[in-house]
C-alpha positions in Angstrom: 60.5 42.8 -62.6 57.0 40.7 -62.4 54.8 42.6 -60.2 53.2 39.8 -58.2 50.6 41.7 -56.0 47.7 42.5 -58.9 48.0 38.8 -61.2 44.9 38.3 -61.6 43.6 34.7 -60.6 40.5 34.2 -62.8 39.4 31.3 -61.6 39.4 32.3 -57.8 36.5 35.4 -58.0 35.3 36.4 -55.1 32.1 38.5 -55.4 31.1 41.8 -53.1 28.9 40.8 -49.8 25.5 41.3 -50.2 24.3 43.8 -48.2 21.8 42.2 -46.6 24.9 39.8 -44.9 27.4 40.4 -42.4 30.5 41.0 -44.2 33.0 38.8 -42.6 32.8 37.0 -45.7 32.2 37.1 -49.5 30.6 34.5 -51.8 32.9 32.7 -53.4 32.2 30.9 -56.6 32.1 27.5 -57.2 34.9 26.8 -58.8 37.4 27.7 -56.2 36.2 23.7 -53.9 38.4 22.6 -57.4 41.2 25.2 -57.7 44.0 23.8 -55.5 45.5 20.7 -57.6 49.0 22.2 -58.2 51.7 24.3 -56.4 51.3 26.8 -59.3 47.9 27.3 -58.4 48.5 28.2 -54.6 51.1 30.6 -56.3 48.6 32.2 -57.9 46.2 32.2 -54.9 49.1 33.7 -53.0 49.1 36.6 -55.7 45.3 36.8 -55.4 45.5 37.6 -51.9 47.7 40.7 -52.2 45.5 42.4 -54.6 43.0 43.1 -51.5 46.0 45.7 -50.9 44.7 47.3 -53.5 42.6 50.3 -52.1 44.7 50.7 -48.9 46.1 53.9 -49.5 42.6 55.1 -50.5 41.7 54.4 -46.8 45.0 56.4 -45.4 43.5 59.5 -47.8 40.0 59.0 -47.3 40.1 58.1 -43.4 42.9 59.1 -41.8 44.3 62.4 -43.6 41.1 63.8 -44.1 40.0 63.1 -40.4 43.2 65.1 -39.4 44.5 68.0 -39.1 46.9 67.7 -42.3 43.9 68.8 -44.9 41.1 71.0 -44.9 38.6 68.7 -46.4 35.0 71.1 -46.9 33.4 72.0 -48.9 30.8 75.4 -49.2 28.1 72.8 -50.8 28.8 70.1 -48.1 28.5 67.6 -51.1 31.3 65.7 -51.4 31.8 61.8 -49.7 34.7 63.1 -47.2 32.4 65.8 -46.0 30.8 64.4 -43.0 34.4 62.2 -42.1 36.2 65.9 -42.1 33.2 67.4 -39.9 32.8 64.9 -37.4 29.6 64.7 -38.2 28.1 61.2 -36.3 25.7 60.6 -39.5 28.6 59.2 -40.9 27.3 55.4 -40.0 26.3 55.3 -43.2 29.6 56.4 -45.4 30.6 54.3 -48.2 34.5 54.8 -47.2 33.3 53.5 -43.9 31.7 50.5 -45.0 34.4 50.0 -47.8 37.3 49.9 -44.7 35.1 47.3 -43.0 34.1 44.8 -46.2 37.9 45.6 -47.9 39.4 44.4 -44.7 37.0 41.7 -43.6 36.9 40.0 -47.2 40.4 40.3 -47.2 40.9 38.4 -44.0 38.7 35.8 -45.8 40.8 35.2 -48.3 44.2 34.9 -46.1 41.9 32.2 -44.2 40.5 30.1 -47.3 44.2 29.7 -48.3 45.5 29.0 -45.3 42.9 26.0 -45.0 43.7 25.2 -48.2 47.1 24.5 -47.6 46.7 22.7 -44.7 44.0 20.5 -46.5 46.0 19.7 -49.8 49.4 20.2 -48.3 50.7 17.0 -50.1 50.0 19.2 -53.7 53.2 21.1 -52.5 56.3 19.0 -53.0 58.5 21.8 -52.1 58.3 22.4 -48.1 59.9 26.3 -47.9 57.3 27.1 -50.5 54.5 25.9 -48.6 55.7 27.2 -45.2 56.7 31.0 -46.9 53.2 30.9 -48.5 51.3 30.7 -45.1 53.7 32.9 -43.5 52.5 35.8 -45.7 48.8 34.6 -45.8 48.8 35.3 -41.8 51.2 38.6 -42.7 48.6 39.7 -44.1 45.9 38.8 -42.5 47.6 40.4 -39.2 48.5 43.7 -41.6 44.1 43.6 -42.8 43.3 42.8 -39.0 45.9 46.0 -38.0 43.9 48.1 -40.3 40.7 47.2 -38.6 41.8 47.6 -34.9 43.0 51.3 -35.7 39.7 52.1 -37.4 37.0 50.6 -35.5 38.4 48.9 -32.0 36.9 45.6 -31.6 35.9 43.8 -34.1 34.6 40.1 -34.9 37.8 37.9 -34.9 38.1 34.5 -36.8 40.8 32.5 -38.2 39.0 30.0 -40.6 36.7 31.0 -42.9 32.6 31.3 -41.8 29.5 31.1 -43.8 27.3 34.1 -43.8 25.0 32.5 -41.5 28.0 31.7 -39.0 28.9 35.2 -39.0 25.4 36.3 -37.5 26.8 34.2 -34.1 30.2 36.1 -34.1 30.0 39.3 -32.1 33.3 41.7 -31.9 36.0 40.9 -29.9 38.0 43.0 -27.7 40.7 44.8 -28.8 43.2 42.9 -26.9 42.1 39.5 -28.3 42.5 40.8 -31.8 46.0 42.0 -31.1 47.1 38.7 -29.6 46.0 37.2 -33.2 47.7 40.0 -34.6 51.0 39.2 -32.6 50.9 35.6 -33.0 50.7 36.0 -36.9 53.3 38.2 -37.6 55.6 36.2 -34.8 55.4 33.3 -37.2 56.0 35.7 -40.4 59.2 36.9 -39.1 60.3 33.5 -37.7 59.4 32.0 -41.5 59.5 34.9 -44.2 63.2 35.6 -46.1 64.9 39.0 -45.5 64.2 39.8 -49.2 63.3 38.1 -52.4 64.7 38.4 -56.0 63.1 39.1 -59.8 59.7 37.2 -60.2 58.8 37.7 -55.9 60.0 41.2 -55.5 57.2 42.7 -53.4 56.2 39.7 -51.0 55.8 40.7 -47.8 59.6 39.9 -45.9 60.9 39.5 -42.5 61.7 43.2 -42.3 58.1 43.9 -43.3 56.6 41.8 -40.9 59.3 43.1 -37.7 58.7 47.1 -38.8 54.7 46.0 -38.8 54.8 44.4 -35.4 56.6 46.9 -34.2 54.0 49.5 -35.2 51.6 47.1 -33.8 53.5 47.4 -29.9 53.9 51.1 -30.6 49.7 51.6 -31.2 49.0 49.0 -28.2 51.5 51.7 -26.4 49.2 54.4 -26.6 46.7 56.1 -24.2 43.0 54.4 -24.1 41.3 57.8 -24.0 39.3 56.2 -21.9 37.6 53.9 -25.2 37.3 50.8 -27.1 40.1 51.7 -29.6 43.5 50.7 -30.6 45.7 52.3 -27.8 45.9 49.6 -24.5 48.1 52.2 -22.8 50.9 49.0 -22.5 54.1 50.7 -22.8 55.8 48.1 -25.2 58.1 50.7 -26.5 60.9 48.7 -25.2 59.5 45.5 -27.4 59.2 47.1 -30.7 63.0 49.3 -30.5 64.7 45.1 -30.9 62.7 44.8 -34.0 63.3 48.3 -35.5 66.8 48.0 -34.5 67.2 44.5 -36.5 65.3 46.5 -39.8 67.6 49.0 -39.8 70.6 46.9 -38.8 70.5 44.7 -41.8 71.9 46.9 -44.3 68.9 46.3 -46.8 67.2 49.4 -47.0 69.1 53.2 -46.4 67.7 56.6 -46.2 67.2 57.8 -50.0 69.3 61.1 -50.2 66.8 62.5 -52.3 63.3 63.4 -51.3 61.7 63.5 -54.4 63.3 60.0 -55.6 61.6 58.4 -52.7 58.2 58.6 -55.1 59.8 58.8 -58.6 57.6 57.0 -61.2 60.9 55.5 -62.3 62.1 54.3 -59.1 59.7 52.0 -58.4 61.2 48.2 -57.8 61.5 48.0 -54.2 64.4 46.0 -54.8 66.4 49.1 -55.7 64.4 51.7 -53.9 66.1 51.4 -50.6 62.8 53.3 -48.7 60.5 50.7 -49.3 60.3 47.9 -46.7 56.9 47.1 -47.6 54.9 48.1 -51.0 51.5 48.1 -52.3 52.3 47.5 -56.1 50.4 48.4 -59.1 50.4 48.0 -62.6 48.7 50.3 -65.4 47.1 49.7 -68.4 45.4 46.2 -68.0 41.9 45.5 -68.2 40.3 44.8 -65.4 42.4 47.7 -63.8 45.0 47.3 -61.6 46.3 50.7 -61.0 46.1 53.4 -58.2 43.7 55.5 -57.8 45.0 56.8 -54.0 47.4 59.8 -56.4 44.8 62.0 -57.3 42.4 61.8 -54.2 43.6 65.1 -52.8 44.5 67.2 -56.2 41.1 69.2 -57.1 39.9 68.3 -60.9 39.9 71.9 -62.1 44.2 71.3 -61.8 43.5 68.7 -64.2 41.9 70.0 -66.8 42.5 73.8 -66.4 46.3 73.6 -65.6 47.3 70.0 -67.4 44.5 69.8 -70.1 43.8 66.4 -68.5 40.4 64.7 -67.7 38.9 65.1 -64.6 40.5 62.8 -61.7 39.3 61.8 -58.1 39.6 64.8 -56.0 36.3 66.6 -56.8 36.8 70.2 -55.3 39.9 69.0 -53.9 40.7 68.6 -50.6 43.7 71.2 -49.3 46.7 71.4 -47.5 46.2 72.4 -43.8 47.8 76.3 -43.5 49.6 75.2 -40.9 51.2 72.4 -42.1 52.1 74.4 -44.8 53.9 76.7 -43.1 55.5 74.7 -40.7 58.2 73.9 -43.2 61.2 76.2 -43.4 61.5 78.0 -46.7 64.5 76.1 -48.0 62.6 72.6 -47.4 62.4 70.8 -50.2 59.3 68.6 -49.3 57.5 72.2 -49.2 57.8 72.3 -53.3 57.7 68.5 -53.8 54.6 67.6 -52.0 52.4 70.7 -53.1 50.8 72.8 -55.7 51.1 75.7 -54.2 48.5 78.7 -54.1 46.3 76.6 -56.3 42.5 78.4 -55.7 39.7 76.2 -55.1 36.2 76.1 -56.2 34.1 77.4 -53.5 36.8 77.7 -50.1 38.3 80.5 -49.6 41.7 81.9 -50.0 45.0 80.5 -52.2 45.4 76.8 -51.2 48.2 74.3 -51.5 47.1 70.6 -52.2 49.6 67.3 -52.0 51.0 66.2 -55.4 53.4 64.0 -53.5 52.8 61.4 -56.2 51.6 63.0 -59.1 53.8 63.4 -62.0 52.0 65.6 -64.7 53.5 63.9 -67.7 51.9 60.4 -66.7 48.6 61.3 -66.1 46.5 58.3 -67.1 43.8 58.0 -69.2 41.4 56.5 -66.5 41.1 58.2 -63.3 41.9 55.2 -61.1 44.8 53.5 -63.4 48.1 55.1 -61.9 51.3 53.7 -62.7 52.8 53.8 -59.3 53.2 51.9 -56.1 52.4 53.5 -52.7 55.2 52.5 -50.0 53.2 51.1 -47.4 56.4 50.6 -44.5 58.7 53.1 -45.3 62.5 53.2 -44.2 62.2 56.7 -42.8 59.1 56.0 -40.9 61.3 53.1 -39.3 64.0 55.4 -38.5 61.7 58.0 -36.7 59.5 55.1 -35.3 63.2 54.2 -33.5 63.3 57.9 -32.1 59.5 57.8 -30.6 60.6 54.5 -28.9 63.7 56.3 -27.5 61.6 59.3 -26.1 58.6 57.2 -24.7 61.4 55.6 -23.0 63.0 52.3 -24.1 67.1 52.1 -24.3 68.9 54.9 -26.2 70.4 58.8 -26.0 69.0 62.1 -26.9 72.1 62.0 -29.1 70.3 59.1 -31.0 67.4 60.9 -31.4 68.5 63.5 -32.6 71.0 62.1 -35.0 67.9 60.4 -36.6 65.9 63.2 -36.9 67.9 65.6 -38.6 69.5 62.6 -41.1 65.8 63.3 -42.4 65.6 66.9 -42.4 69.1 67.2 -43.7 68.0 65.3 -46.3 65.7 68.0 -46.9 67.8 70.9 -46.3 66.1 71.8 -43.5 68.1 73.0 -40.7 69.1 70.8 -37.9 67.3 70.6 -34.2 68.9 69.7 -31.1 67.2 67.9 -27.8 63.9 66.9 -30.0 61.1 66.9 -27.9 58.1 63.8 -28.3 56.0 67.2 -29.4 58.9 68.1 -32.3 59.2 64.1 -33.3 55.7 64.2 -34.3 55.5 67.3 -35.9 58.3 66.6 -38.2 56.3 62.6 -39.0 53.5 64.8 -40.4 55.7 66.9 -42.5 57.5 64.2 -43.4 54.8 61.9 -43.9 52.3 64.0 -45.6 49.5 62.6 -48.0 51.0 59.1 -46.9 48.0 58.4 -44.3 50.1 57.9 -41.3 48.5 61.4 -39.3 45.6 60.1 -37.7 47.6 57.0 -36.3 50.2 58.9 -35.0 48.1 61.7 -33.2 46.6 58.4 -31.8 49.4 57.4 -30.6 50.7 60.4 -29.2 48.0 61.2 -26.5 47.1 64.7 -27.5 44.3 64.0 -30.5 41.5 65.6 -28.9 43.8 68.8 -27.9 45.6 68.7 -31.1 42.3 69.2 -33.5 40.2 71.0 -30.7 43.3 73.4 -31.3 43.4 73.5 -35.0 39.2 73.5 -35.4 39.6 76.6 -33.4 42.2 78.4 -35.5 41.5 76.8 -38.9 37.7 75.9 -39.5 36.9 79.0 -41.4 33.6 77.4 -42.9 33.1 76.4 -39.2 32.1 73.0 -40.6 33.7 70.7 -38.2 32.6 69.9 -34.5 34.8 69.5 -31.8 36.0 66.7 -31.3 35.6 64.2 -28.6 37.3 61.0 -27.5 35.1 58.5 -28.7 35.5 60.2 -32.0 38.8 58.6 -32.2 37.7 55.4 -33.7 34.8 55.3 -36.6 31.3 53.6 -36.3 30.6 49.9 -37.0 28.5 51.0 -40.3 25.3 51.0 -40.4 24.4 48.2 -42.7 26.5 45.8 -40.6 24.1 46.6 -37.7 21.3 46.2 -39.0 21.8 42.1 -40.1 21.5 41.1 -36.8 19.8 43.6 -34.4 21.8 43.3 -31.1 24.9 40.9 -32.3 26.9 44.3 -32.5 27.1 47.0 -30.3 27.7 50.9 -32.1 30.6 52.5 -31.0 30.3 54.8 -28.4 29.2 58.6 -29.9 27.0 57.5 -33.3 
């Protein structure tokens, strides 16, 4: 299998925004006004493009599991980066994971639009009509899936489909949330009318149909939820009953199937997601290469002293670690197997107190890699079961189905598990059994979102949990993060901060 997401495109380098620029857009160099003369080389554009997927699952860890209630992210030094995300504290306008989500994203979109232009200004390069067509289909995939990622982090944010000079973005304020979502929409409308169910050999891991309806879907799901009264992602539409068709048409086509084993799901060996039947969507890496093009989202969590005192292995990315919530700990039932695969369990941290568990979910101890950030592993960016249990929310919140269907979906996954079987799941119990399910995949933020009870959920668990007594309560406008800082200050008034920094 050719892992198409990290080929490296030498001659198209794009370089970081300078700080002193909005970052809508990076610089590119010179030689890309030349690049485009064959169909190979919008291939290889193409592949260019999905290596800004790259730190994605670093921004699940570092803003949306550690903002949750799934980890206990302090530390008694208050030194480390997630700190100040975990505490709520409104300093955080300055973060680097802040400002990476916003330049990662934005420079991202930039490249999904250069291409695009590109192809509609040498379109006569590309002989071969599907080609052409399937390659801007999953240019605006992806710029919809980096736009996506945006909208659930920040609320409104500048909007443009072509690609701007720095000085052009200076004149581009944010947008509302709803006029990024119809973008959003309109993009991965023409992705699933364009995009192939599936692809063999040389394109496994371009996005797909079935990528782009399980995304949209998502996408109706978030504009479903409560406004809390903010900017944010949640429009409070009640689109349930537009994303069930598209879920319903994923799981309807046969190509993907609940993996009977938990643990398989993240094997290091089980990694083609033409064979791994979970993955409707991947973020793909490969280890070993210089520049590196391997994950460094594995280790976030896992504290460094497990490394080197347990493994004999250098130091990795977690620092002190970041721990297991208790109480999503024990909310699994003793004979659950994602209780022993996701965690190290009683593992003691420097510095918090008591025996904690940390997520392993995708750490194998025998492939440790020599650098910290050069994992051999692909992180499952739409995942079958999430597509399954995104059915059942749609079921609850009211579009077409039974109780029967809900819970015949539910406990297929906890089955699975050899946890023991539920009957008339509640919207509560759906979500619950997500953030088992889902743990240390990024997805507990979103969903609490989504489900209308954020600011009750962590008031709740600050309350029980906190014992530093680190983090603040939390308030609504908390939901979203801060435009950062350095984006604010290019242009004095062109941006307004987000409500609470």
């Amino acid at each position: 299998m050719k892992k198409i997401l990290f080929t490296v495109l030498m001659l198209w380098v794009f370089t970081a925004c300078k700080k002193e620029e909005l970052s809508i857009t990076p610089i590119s160099s010179g030689t890309t006004e030349n690049f485009y003369q064959t169909e190979n080389d919008f291939v290889q554009a193409s592949n260019a493009m999905y290596n800004s997927l790259r730190t994605y699952p670093d921004r699940l860890i570092n803003l949306s599991e550690t903002r949750s209630d799934n980890l206990y992210a302090a530390s008694v030094l208050i030194t480390q980066p997630y700190d100040p995300i975990n505490a709520f504290r409104t300093d955080i306008v300055s973060s680097n994971y802040i400002l990476a989500a916003w330049n990662e994203n934005f420079n991202s979109i930039f490249r999904a639009n250069f291409l695009l232009e590109k192809l509609e200004q040498n379109k006569d390069v590309i002989k071969n009509v599907a080609l052409r067509e399937r390659l801007i289909a999953e240019a605006r995939f992806l710029r919809a899936f980096f736009y996506f990622d945006l909208v659930r982090y920040f609320g409104k944010v500048p909007l443009t489909t072509k690609t701007v000079t720095p000085l052009e973005a200076e004149s581009i304020p944010r947008s509302p949330v709803a006029e990024v979502y119809k973008v959003i929409i309109e993009d991965l409308q023409y992705a699933i009318s364009v995009l192939p169910p599936s692809y063999q050999t040389t394109n496994v891991g371009r996005a797909t149909k079935y990528a782009a309806q399980s995304l949209l879907a998502l996408v109706y799901m978030t504009r479903s939820g409560p406004t809390y009264g903010i900017e944010g992602p949640g429009l409070g539409l009640n689109e349930w009953n537009l994303a069930l068709p598209l879920l319903n048409d994923v799981i309807g086509s046969g190509q993907f199937a609940v993996n009977s084993s938990y643990a398989n799901i993240f094997s290091h060996t089980n990694q083609n997601p033409a064979t791994n039947k979970e993955a409707v969507f991947s973020v793909m890496y490969i280890s070993g290469l210089n520049p590196v093009l391997g994950a460094s989202f594995v280790s976030l969590t896992v504290p460094d002293a497990y490394f080197t005192s347990v493994l004999g292995k250098p130091a990795q990315l977690g620092g002190a670690g970041r721990p297991t919530s208790y109480d999503l700990y024990n909310s699994y039932e003793n004979a659950d197997v994602r209780k022993t695969f996701n965690y190290i369990q009683h593992y003691s941290p420097l510095g918090i107190p008591g025996n904690r568990p940390f997520v392993k979910k995708y750490l194998d101890a025998t492939k440790v890699p020599i650098l910290i950030n050069d994992w051999a592993i692909n992180f499952i960016a739409i995942r079958f079961t999430d597509v399954m249990l995104m059915k059942a929310e749609c079921i609850l919140k009211g579009a077409p189905g039974t109780q029967t269907d809900v819970d015949a979906i539910v406990n297929q996954i906890r089955l699975r598990s050899n946890a023991s079987a539920l009957t008339n799941v509640t919207i509560d119990q759906l979500y619950e059994e997500r953030r088992r399910e889902f743990s240390g995949e990024g997805s507990r933020w979103f969903d609490l979102q989504r489900s209308g009870n954020l600011v009750t959920t962590m008031n709740n668990w600050i309350t029980t949990y906190d014992e530093l007594k680190q983090i603040q309560p939390v308030v609504a406008n908390w939901i979203i993060y801060p435009v950062p800082q350095s984006q604010m200050d290019v242009k004095p008034g062109l941006y307004q901060q987000n409500l609470g920094y």
